[in-house]
C-alpha positions as CSV (number, residue, x, y, z in Angstrom):
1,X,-47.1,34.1,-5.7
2,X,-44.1,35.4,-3.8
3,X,-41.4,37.1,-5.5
4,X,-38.6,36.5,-2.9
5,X,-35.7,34.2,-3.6
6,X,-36.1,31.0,-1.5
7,X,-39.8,30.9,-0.8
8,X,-41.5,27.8,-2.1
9,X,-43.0,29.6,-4.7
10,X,-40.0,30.8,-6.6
11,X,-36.7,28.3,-5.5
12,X,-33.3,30.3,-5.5
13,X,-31.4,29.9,-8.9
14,X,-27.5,29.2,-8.8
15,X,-25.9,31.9,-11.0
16,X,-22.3,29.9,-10.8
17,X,-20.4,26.1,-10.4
18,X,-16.8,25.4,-9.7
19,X,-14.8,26.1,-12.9
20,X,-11.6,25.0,-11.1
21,X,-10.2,23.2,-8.3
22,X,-9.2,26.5,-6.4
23,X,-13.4,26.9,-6.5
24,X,-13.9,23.3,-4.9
25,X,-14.2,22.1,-0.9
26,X,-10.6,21.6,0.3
27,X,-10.5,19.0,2.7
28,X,-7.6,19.1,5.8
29,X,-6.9,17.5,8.9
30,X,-5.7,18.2,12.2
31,X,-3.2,16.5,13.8
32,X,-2.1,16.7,17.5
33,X,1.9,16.6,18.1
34,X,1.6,17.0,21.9
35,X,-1.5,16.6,24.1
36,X,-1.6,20.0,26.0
37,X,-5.0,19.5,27.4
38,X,-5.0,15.3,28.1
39,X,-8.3,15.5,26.3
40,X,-7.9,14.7,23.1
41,X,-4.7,12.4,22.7
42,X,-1.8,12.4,19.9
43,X,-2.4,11.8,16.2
44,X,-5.6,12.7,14.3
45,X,-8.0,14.6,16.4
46,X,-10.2,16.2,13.5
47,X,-11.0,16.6,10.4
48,X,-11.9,19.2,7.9
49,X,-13.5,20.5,5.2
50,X,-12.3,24.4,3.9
51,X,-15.4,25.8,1.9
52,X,-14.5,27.8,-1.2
53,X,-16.0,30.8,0.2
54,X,-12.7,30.6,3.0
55,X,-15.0,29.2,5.6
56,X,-14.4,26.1,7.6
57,X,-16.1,23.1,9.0
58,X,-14.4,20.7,11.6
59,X,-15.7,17.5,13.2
60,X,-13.7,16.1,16.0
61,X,-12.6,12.3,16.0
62,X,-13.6,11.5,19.0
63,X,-12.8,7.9,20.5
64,X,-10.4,9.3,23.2
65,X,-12.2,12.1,24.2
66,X,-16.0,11.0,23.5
67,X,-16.2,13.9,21.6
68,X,-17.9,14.6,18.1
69,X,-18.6,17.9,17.9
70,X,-19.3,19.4,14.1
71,X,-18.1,23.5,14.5
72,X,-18.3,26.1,11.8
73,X,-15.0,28.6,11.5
74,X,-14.9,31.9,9.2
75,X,-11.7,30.8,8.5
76,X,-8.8,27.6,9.1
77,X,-6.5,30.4,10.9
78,X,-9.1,31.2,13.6
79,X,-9.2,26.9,14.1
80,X,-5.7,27.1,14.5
81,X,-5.9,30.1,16.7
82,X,-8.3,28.1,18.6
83,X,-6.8,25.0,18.5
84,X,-3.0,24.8,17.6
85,X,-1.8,25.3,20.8
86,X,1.2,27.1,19.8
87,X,2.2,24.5,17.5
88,X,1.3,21.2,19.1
89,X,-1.8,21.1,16.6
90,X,-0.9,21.4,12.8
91,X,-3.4,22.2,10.4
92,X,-2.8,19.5,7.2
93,X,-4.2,19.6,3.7
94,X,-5.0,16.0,2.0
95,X,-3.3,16.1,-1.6
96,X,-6.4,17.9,-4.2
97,X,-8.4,15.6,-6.3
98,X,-8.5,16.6,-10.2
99,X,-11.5,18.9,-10.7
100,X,-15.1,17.6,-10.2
101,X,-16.3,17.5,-14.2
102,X,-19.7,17.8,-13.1
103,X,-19.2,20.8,-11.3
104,X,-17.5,22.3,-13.8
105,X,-21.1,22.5,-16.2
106,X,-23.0,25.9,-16.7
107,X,-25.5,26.8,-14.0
108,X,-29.0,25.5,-15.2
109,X,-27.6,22.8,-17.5
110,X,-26.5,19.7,-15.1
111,X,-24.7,17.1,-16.8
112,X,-25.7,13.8,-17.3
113,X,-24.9,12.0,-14.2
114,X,-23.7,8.2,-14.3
């Protein structure tokens, strides 16, 4: 039997859970003010999820552009480094939900889910 974390043999162990919303998935937006590029149009062009960890993930909303593309950041500023196009992209938080109750259990004693 293997003793590294991850093999089949021995599955990794979560040693935390969200105690508060601050440690739960932020989810954001981006929305175009002005159409630099003529690719993407005005409006909503993606959106967002911010990991608590301070990484990003962005999938664009494509029906202009034909575009779907899921990309991974380290960080929202480097998407609107990338992105923003000195202010013609804004970078938008949707309000946060209360916290998850079921992420807010011990590790290694889940709660009884509905």
């Amino acid at each position: 039997m293997s003793t590294e974390p991850g093999t089949r043999e021995q599955p990794l162990t979560v040693t935390s859970a969200a105690r508060t919303v601050a440690d739960q998935p932020r989810l954001f937006y981006l929305w175009r003010v002005n159409d630099i590029s003529g690719v993407s149009g005005r409006g909503l062009v993606s959106w967002g999820v911010e990991w608590p960890n301070g990484r990003a993930t962005t999938q664009w909303n494509g029906p202009r552009s034909g575009i779907w593309q899921t990309s991974e950041w380290d960080r929202t500023e480097d998407i609107i480094a990338v992105h923003g196009h000195d202010g013609a992209t804004r970078l938008l938080y949707l309000p946060r939900p209360g916290v998850c109750e079921h992420c807010l259990t011990i590790a290694g004693s889940p709660p009884s889910l509905p």
